[in-house]
Phi, psi and omega in degrees: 000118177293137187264151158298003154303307186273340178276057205207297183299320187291331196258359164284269171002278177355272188297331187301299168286337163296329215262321204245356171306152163084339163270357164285144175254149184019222185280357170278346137107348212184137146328315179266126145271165168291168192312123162312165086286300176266115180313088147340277195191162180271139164221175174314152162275094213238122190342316203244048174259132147002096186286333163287355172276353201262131177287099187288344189293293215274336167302242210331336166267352139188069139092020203210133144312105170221162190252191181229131202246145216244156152252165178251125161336116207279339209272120137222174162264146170212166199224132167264164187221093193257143186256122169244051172260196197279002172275345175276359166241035151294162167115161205259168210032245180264008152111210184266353154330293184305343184268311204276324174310284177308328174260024148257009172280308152342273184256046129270355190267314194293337190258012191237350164297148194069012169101031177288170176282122163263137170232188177204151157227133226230077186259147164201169195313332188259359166174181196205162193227135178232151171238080160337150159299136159232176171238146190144158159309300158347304188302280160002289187299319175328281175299340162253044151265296178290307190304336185249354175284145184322149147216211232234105184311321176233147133269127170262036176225145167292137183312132192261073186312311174318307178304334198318305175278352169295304136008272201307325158311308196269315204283338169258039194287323217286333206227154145246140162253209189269115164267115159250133179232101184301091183208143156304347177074026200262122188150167173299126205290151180080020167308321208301314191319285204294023178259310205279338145305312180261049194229321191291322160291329183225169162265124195258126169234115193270137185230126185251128199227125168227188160228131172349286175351292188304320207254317126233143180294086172320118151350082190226358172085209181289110158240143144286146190225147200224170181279143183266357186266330163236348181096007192267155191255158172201157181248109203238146183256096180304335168277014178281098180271008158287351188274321195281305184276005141323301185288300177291328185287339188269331162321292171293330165294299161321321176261003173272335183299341170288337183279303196291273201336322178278337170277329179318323173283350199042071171255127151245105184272151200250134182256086163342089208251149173300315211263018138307155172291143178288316197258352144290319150325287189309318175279305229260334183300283168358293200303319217279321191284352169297303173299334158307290182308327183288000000 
């Protein structure tokens, strides 16, 4: 009997390989490589190198920026890192769960062609799920199993983004890799430090899952509206435009406070909407992350 996990996976698969063929490099199947390990050779430094790659010995002696160049490691782990609390099951369709959920299935299957390891960790405030990295279709089916099972509908608390990443920290210390971490960022303030600890050990890619909605309030007249992180309702006239520019001033505040907070971390997060195609997402992310690396 096919499980929905596996049809879930089969039609990624697919769809995966039609959309991203001729943009994966070589043999390594992904845009993200594994861990530099082995020292190579020295070059100029250039804006868009690792500022943690610059040899300081030999740049003070002359007088020049230059980095150290790595050979890469083919075999690496990577970790999904998902905010399942009650604000990620907002959102037009199956919400931003349901998004963030398919695209970390999306690239643990793209990143586990050639044997890398994927693991996952599945958190929301009452409780976390850790999935060891393993390698394999399994693995996979695994990690879109836990990702897509109920978890607990209401909270009275806002998300604690910080543990999250404290967690995503402690549990990927022994090695490093590749993280990515799937969340609205919707939680308590002071997030920035532990993404920029753990961005100073591994490489981190923040994918920000929002829904329209959040960013502008659609004209709907007399609604009820409830909090998703705690349940409290309010009845509010979406068609009120001092409520509406009220609403945008606070949106733009939020979001530069979002902004700042990711650079503060040395982050470029890449932002996600539910009503996008998910695997169109996934190739332009692919693309921009690539132009990075290059």
């Amino acid at each position: 009997m096919t499980t929905a996990p596996d049809r879930l996976l089969r039609r990624l698969e697919w769809r995966l390989g039609r959309r991203l063929d001729g943009r994966l490099q070589g043999s390594y199947r992904t845009v993200w490589h594994g861990a530099g390990l082995d020292f190579t050779d020295l070059r100029a430094y250039t804006p868009e190198d690792d500022v943690r790659h610059i040899d300081w010995n030999v740049t003070a002696r002359l007088d020049e920026p230059f980095v150290r160049q790595y050979t890469e490691d083919r075999e690496m782990t990577a970790w999904m890192v998902i905010d399942r609390s009650a604000s990620m099951r907002f959102g037009g369709g199956a919400g931003k769960e349901s998004t963030a959920s398919d695209l970390a299935v999306a690239i643990a299957r793209l990143i586990s062609q050639g044997g890398n390891r994927v693991g996952a960790i599945l958190f929301d405030n009452r409780s976390h799920r850790v999935i060891p990295p393993r390698a394999g279709r399994d693995q996979v089916l695994r990690i879109a199993r836990e990702a897509t099972a109920d978890v607990t509908r209401k909270s009275d608390e806002t998300t604690d983004l910080t543990a999250m990443l404290r967690l995503a920290a402690a549990t990927t210390a022994r090695r490093r890799s590749l993280v990515f971490v799937m969340s609205d960022f919707i939680g308590d303030p002071g997030w920035d430090r532990p993404l920029a600890q753990l961005t100073h050990r591994h490489e981190v890619v923040v994918i920000r899952v929002v829904d329209p909605a959040e960013l502008d309030l659609p004209d709907l007249g007399l609604i009820l509206v409830e909090d998703a992180e705690t349940g409290e309702q309010l009845l509010v006239d979406t068609s009120d435009p001092l409520l509406r520019a009220r609403l945008n001033e606070q949106v733009g505040a939020r979001e530069d406070a979002l902004a700042a907070g990711m650079r503060k971390a040395g982050v470029d997060a890449h932002r996600i909407t539910t009503d996008q195609d998910m695997l169109t997402a996934l190739v332009d992310m692919v693309r921009r992350s690539g132009r990075r690396r290059r």
